[in-house]
C-alpha positions as CSV (number, residue, x, y, z in Angstrom):
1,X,-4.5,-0.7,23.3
2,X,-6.9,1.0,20.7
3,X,-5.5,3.6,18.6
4,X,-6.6,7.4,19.4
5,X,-9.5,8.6,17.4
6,X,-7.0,11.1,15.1
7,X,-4.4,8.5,15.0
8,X,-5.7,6.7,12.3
9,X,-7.5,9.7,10.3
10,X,-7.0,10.0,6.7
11,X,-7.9,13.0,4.9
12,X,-10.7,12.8,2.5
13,X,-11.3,14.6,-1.2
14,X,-13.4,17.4,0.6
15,X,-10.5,17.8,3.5
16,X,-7.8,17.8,0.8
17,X,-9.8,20.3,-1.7
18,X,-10.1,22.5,1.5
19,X,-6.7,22.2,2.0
20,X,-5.6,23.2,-1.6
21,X,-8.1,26.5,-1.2
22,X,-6.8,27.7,2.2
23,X,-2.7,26.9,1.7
24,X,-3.3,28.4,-2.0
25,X,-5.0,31.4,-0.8
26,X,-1.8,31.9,1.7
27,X,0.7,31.1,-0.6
28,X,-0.9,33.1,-3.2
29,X,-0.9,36.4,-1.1
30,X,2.3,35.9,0.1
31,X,3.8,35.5,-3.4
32,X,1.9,39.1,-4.4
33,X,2.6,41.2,-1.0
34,X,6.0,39.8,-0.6
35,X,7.7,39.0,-3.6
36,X,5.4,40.8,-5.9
37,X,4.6,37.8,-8.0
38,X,1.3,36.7,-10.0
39,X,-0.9,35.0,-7.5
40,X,-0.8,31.8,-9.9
41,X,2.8,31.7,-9.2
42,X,2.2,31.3,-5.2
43,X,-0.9,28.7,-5.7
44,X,1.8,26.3,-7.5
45,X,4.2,27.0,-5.1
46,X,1.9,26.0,-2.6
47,X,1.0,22.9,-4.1
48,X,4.8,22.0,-4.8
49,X,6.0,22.6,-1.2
50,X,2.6,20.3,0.5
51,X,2.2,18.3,-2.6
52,X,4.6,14.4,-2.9
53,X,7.6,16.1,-4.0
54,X,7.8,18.8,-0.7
55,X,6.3,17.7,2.6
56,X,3.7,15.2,1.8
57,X,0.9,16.6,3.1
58,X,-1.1,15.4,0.0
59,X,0.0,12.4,-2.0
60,X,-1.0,11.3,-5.1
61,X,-4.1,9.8,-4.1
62,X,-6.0,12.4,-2.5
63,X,-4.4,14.9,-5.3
64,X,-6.5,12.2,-8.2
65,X,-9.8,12.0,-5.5
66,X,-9.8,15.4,-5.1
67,X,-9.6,15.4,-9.8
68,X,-13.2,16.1,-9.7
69,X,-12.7,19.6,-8.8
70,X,-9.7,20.0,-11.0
71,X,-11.0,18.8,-14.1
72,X,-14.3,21.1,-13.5
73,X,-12.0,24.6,-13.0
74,X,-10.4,22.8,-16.2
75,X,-13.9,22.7,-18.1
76,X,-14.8,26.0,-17.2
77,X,-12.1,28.0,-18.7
78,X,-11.9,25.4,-21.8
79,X,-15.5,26.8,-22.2
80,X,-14.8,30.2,-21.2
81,X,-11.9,30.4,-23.9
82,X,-14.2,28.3,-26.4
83,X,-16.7,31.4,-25.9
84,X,-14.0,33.8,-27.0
85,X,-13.7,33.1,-30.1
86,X,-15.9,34.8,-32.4
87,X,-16.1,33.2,-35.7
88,X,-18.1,36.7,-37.3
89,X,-14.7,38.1,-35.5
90,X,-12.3,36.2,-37.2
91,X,-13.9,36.1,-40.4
92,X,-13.2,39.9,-40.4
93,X,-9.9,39.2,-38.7
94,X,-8.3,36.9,-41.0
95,X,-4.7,37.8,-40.2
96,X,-5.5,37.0,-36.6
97,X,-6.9,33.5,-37.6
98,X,-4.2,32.5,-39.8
99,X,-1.6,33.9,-37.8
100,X,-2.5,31.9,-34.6
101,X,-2.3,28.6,-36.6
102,X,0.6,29.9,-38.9
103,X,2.4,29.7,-35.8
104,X,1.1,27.0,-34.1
105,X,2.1,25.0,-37.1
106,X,5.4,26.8,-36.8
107,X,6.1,25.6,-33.0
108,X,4.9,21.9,-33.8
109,X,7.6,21.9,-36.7
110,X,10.1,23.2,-34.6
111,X,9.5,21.6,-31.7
112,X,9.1,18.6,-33.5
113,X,12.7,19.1,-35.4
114,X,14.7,19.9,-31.6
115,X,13.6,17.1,-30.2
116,X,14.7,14.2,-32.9
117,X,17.9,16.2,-33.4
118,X,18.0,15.5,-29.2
119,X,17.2,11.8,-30.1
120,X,13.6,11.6,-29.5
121,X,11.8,8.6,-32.0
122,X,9.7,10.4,-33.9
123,X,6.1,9.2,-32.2
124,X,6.6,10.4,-28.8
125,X,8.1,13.4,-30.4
126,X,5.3,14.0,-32.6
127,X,2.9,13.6,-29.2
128,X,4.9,16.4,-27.2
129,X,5.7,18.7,-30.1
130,X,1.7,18.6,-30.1
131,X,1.0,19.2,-26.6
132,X,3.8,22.1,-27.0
133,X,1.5,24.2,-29.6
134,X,-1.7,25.1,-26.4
135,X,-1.4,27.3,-24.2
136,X,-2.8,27.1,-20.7
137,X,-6.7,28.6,-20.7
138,X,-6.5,28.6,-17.0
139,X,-3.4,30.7,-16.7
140,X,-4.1,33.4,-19.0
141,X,-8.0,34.3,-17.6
142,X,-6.8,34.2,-14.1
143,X,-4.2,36.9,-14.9
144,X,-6.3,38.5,-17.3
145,X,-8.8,39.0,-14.0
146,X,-5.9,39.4,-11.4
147,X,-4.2,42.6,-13.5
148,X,-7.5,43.8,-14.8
149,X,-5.8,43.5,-18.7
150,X,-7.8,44.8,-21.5
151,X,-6.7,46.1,-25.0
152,X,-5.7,45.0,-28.3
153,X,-2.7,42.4,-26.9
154,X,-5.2,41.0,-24.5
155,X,-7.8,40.5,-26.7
156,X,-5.5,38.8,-29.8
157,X,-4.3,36.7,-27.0
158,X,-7.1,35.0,-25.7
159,X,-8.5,34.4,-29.4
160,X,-5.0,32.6,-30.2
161,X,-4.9,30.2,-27.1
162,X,-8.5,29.2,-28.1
163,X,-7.4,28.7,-31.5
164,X,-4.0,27.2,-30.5
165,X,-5.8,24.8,-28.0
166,X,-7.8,23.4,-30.7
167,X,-5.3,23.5,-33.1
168,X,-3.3,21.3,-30.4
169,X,-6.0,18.5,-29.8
170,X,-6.5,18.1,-33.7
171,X,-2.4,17.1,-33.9
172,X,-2.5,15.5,-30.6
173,X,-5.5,12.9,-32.2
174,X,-3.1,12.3,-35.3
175,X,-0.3,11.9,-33.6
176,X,-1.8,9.3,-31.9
177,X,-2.5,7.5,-34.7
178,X,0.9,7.9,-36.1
179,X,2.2,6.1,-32.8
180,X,-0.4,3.7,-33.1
181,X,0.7,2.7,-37.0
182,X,4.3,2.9,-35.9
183,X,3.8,0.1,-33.2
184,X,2.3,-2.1,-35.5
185,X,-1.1,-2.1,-34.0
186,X,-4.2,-3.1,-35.6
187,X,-6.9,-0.7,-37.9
188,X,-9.0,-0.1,-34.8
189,X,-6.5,1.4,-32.8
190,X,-4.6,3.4,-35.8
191,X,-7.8,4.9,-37.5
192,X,-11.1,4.1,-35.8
193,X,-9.6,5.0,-32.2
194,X,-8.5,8.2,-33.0
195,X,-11.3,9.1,-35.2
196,X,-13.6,8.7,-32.4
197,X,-11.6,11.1,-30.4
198,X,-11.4,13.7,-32.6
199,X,-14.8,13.4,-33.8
200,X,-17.2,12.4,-30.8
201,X,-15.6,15.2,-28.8
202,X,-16.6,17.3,-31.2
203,X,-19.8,16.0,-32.0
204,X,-20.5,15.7,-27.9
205,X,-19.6,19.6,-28.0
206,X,-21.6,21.0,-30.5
207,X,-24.8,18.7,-29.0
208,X,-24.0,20.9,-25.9
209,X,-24.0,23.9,-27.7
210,X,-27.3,23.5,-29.3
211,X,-29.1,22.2,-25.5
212,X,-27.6,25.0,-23.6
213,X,-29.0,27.6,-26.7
214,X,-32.6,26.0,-26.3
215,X,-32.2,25.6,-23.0
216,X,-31.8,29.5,-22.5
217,X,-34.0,30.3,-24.9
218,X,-36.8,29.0,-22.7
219,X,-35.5,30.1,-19.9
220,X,-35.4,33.5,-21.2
221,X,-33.0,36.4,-21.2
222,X,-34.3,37.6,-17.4
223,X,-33.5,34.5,-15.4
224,X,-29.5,35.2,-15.0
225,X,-28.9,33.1,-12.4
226,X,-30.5,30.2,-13.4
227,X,-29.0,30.1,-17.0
228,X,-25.2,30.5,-14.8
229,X,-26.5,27.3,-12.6
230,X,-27.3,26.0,-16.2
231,X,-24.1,26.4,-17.4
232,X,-22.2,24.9,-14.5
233,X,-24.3,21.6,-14.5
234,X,-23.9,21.3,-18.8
235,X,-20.1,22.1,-18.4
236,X,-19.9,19.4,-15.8
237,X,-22.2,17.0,-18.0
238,X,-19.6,17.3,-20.6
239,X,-16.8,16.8,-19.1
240,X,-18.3,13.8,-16.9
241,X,-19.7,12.2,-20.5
242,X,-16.2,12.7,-22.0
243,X,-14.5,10.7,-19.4
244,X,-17.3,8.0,-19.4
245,X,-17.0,7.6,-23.7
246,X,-13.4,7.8,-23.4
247,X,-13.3,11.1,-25.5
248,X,-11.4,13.9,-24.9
249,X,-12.5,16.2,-22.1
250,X,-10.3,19.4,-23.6
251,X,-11.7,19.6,-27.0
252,X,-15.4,18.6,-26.2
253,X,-15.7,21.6,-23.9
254,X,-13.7,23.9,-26.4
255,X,-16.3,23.2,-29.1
256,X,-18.9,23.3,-26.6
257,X,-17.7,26.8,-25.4
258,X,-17.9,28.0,-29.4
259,X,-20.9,26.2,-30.1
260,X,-22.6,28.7,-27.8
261,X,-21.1,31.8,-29.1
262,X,-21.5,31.0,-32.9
263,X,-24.1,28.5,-33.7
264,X,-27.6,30.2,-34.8
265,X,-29.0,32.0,-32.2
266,X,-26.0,31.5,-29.8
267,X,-26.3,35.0,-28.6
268,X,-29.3,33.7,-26.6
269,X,-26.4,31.9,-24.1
270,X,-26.1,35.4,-22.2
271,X,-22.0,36.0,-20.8
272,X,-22.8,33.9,-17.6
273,X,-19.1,35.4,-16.5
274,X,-18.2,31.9,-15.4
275,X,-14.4,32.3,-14.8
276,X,-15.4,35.3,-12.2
277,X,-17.6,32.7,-10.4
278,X,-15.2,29.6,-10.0
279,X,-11.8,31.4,-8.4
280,X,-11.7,29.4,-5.7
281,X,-11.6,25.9,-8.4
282,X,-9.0,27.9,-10.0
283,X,-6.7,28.0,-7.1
284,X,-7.4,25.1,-6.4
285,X,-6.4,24.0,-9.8
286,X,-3.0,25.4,-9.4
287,X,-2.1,24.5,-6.4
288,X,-2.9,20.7,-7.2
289,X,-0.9,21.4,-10.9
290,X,2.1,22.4,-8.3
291,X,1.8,19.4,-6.1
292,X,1.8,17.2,-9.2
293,X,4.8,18.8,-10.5
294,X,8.3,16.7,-10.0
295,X,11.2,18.3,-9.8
296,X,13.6,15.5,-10.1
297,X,13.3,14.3,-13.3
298,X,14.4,17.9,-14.7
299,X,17.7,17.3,-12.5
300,X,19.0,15.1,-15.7
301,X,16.6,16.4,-18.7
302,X,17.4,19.9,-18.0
303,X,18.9,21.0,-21.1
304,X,16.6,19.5,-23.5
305,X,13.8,21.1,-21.5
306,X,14.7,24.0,-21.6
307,X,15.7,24.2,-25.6
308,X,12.2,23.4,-25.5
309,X,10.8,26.0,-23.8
310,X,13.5,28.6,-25.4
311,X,12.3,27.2,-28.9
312,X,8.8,27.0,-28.5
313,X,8.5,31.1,-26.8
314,X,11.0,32.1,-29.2
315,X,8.4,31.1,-32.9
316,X,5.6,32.5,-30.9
317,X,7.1,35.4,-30.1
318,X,8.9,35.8,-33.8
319,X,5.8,34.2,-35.9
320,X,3.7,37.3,-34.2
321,X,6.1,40.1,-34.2
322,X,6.5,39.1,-37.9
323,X,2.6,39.1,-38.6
324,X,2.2,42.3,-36.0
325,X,1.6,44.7,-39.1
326,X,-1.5,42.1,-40.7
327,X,-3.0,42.2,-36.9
328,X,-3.2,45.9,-36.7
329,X,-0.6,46.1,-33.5
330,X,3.4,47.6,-33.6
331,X,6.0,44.9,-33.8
332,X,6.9,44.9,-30.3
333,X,3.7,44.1,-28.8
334,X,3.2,41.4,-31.6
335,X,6.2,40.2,-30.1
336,X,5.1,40.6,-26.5
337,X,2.1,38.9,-27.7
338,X,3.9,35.3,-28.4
339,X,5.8,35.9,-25.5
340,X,2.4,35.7,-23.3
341,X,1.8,32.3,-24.9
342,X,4.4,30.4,-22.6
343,X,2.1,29.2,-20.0
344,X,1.4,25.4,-21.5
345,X,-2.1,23.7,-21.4
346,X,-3.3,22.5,-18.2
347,X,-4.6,19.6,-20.0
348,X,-1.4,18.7,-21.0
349,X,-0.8,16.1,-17.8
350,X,-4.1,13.9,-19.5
351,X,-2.8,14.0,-23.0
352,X,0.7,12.7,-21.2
353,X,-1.4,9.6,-20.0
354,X,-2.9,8.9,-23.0
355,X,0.4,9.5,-25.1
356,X,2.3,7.0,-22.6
357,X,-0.5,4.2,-23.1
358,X,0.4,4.2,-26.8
359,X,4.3,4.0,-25.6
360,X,6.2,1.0,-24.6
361,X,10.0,1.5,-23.8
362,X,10.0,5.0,-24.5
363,X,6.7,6.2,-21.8
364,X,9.0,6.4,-18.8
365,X,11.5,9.0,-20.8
366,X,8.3,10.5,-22.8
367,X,6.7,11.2,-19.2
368,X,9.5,12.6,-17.7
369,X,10.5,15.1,-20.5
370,X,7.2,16.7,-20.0
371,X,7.0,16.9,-16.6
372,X,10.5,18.5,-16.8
373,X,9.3,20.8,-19.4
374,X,5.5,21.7,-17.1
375,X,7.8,22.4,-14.2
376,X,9.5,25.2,-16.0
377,X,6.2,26.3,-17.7
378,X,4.4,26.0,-14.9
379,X,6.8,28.4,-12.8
380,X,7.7,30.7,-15.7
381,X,4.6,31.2,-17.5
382,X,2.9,33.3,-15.5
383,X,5.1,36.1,-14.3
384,X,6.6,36.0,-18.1
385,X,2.5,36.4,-19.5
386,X,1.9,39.1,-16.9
387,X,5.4,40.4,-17.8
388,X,4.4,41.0,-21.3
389,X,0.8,42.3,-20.8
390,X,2.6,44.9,-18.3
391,X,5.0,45.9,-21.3
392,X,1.9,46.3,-23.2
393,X,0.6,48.6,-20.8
394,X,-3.0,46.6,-20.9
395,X,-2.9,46.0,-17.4
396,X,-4.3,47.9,-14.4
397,X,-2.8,45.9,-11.0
């Protein structure tokens, strides 16, 4: 006897990307009417309880088919945080520049000391420690947009996790050549492959940058809607090309995003108010981060995990409340300011891959330390960064 016509269906990318916007959308209202959470926090909920670790609605096939999506709500915040910072800015703001990678340096030292005090070799620890100085792009302009923030705290904020991002990718590269050397492995992989990350991503961005500033220049500054549709095909161009060359997808979009806001002429690249435009990848974004996110492992890494977490919010917060007076704001909301870095990069997942690759006996424990570590960020980040923009007073929910 044949099988009934939907007894042998399978969902597709496009079923499963619909699936992620409408369950997010529910799970996201929910979590603000009911429990009075950040939206962000009931997308990843969402994405937990349907995703391989709840009821297995979407496993982790049609969560990596449905990656196109993801990686593009990725590439447009990268770009959107990349346009953020404001070189003439920060040449002015010098405090603000060398306090963001003061303490950026700061958490990778730290981070880098707990966890070969917890018995960490020091390669994979060099490659988390790393990932452990961004914080997440995505997070912080979706709450910046849910609670309406503006002011000083707000502003300082998004210019750091821009900075910190890049900041993160540059020690991510050279730690990866560091694990490289310590495995023994030949010249290509210890200086040449690494070079070519660090430098053709940021070569592939700054190309970008210069197309999407001539590109608008001839368009001119009347056709808004065709410099936005402009935008969206050169931000998925780059992250499409950084895949293909094997580059890395985070800092060519970064560079791309501050190529168009500093290079000569960049003011040509109107605000195209991207992040406004792409919610629905954004919750689709989170709720696939939450379906990825495995509990189990931080059943028996639980206490390094969270030392890590403690540590790395703890020099954020202290490096800024230290520095509050140089950046023009009280101590407390220097504080409150390094608090709101918690959230950790949604790229971090992809620099996890590549950091296993270079692994051999210690991927499996590598992999599962910061998937432990993302399931605590990935809860806690975003009511503690809307937590701290409230004690600001910068928001308007």
């Amino acid at each position: 006897m044949h099988d009934l016509p939907w007894q042998s269906l399978a969902l597709n990318p496009l079923a499963a990307f619909g699936i992620l916007l409408a369950l997010g959308v529910l799970g996201g209202q929910i979590a603000v009417r009911v429990a009075k959470l950040p939206g962000i926090t009931g997308y990843i909920l969402s994405g937990l309880i349907i995703g391989p670790s709840g009821l297995k609605l979407l496993d982790q096939q049609l969560i990596d088919e449905a990656g196109l999506f993801i990686q593009l709500a990725l590439g447009l915040a990268l770009f959107d945080m990349g346009r953020r910072v404001d070189l003439r800015w920060l040449r002015r703001e010098k405090a603000l520049f060398a306090t963001a990678l003061l303490s950026g340096v700061i958490t990778f030292l730290g981070l880098l000391a707990l966890l070969t005090f917890s018995g960490f070799p020091m390669a994979p620890a060099s490659l988390l420690a790393a990932i452990g100085i961004a914080t997440s792009p995505v997070v912080l302009l979706e709450l910046v947009r849910e609670s309406r923030a503006e002011g000083q705290v707000t502003e300082r904020l998004m210019a750091s996790t821009g900075l910190n991002n890049l900041l993160s990718l540059t020690v991510f590269t050279l730690a990866l050549s560091f694990t490289h050397f310590s495995a023994g492995h030949g010249v290509e992989a210890f200086i040449l492959m690494p070079g070519w990350l660090l430098l053709g991503s940021v070569l592939l961005g700054l190309v970008a940058g210069l197309l999407a500033i001539r590109l608008n220049v001839w368009l001119g500054g009347g056709k808004r809607e065709a410099q936005t549709v402009l935008m969206f095909g050169l931000i998925a161009l780059v992250v499409g090309l950084s895949a293909m060359l094997k580059l890395l997808p985070a800092l060519a979009i970064l560079v791309f995003g501050l190529a168009t806001r500093n290079l000569e002429r960049g003011y040509a690249v109107a605000e195209p108010s991207l992040s406004s435009r792409s919610s629905f990848f954004f919750v689709a974004f989170f709720v696939a981060a939450g379906a990825q996110l495995m509990p189990l492992p931080l059943a028996s890494l639980w206490p390094p995990a969270i030392g890590f977490v403690l540590v790395r919010s703890l020099l954020a917060a202290g490096s800024w409340w230290v520095a509050a007076r140089s950046n023009g704001l009280p101590p407390r909301h220097g504080a409150l300011l390094g608090l709101g870095l918690l959230p950790m990069s949604g790229s971090a997942v992809i620099l996890m891959t590549m950091g296993a690759l270079t692994l051999s006996a210690g991927a499996a424990e590598f992999s599962g330390f910061l998937l432990s570590v993302l399931c605590l960020t990935e809860l806690l980040g975003p009511i503690v960064t809307r937590f701290a923009l409230r004690c600001a007073q910068e928001t308007r929910d």
